[in-house]
C-alpha positions in Angstrom: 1.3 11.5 12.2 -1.0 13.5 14.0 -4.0 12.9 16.0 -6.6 14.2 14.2 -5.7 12.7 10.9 -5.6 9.1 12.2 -8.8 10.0 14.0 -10.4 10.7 10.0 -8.8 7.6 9.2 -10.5 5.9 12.2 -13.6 7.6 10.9 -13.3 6.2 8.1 -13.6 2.4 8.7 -16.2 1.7 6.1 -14.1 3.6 3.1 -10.6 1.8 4.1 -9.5 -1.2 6.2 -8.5 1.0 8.9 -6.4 -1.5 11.0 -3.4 -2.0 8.6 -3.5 1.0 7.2 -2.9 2.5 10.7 0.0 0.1 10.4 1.1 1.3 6.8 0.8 4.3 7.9 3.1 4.5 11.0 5.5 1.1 10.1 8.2 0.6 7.7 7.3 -3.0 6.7 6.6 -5.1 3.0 3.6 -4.8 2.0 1.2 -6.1 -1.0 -1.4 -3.8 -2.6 -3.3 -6.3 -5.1 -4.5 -4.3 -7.7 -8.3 -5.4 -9.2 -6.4 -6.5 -12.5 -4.1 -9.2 -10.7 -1.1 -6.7 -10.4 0.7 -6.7 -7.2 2.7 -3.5 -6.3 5.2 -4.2 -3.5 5.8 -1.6 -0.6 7.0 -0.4 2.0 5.2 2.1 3.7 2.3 4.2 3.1 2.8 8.2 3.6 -0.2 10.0 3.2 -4.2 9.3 1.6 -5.6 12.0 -0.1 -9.1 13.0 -1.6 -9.8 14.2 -5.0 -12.3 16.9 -5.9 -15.0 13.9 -7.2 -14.2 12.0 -3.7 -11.7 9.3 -5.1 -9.3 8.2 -2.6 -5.3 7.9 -3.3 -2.6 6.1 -1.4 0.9 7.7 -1.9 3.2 5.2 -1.7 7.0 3.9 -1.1 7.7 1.0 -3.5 10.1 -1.8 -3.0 13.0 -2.3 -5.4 13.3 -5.6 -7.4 16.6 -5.9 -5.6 15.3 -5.5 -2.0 12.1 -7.5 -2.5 12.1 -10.5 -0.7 10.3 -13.1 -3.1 8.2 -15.3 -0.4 7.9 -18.9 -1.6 5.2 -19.2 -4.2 4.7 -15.3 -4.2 5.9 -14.5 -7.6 3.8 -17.5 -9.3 1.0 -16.2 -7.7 1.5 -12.4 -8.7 3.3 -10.0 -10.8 5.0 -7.6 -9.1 5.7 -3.7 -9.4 8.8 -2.5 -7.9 9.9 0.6 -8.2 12.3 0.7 -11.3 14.8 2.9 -10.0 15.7 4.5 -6.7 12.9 7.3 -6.9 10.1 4.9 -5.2 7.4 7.0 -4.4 4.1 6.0 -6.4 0.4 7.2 -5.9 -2.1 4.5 -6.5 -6.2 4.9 -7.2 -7.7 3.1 -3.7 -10.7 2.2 -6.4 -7.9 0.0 -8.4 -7.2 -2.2 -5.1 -8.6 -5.5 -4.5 -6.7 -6.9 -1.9 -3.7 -5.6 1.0 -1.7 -7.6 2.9 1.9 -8.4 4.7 4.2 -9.9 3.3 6.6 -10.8 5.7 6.2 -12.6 9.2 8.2 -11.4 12.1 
């Protein structure tokens, strides 16, 4: 990752929640995008954000696998999930579709 792009990133406080996506960006962790329709896709990392020509923002992603999910206590009453279906897990989602981010594992 270099410099200058987590410096736009950094930049970029008021478009993104620049703190854990620094962490998404440069950790291999589980993480939960909330989507704004009550969708949760599960992940692991996030590898790059782009910008459209109309100034959308996208988040290309690494999914989890159903089988390598760990279901947290509660987690999949309160959400349902989208893991990766097969062992291709890359995913680009619309930063306008999320609601919510967060980890979904202590250490």
């Amino acid at each position: 990752m270099s410099d200058e792009y987590m410096d736009w990133i950094k930049g970029n406080h008021d478009l993104l929640p620049a703190d854990l996506i620094e962490r998404m960006l440069t950790d291999e962790w589980y993480f939960v995008i909330v989507l704004n329709n009550g969708m949760a896709v599960a992940v692991t990392h996030l590898d790059n954000i782009h910008k459209d020509a109309s100034g959308n923002l996208w988040f290309d992603v690494r999914m989890l696998s159903d089988a390598n999910f760990y279901w947290k206590d509660g987690m999949a009453e309160i959400f349902k999930f989208i893991t990766s279906p097969t062992s291709r897990k890359k995913a680009t989602i619309a930063v306008s579709s999320i609601a919510m981010i967060f980890e979904a594992m202590d250490t």
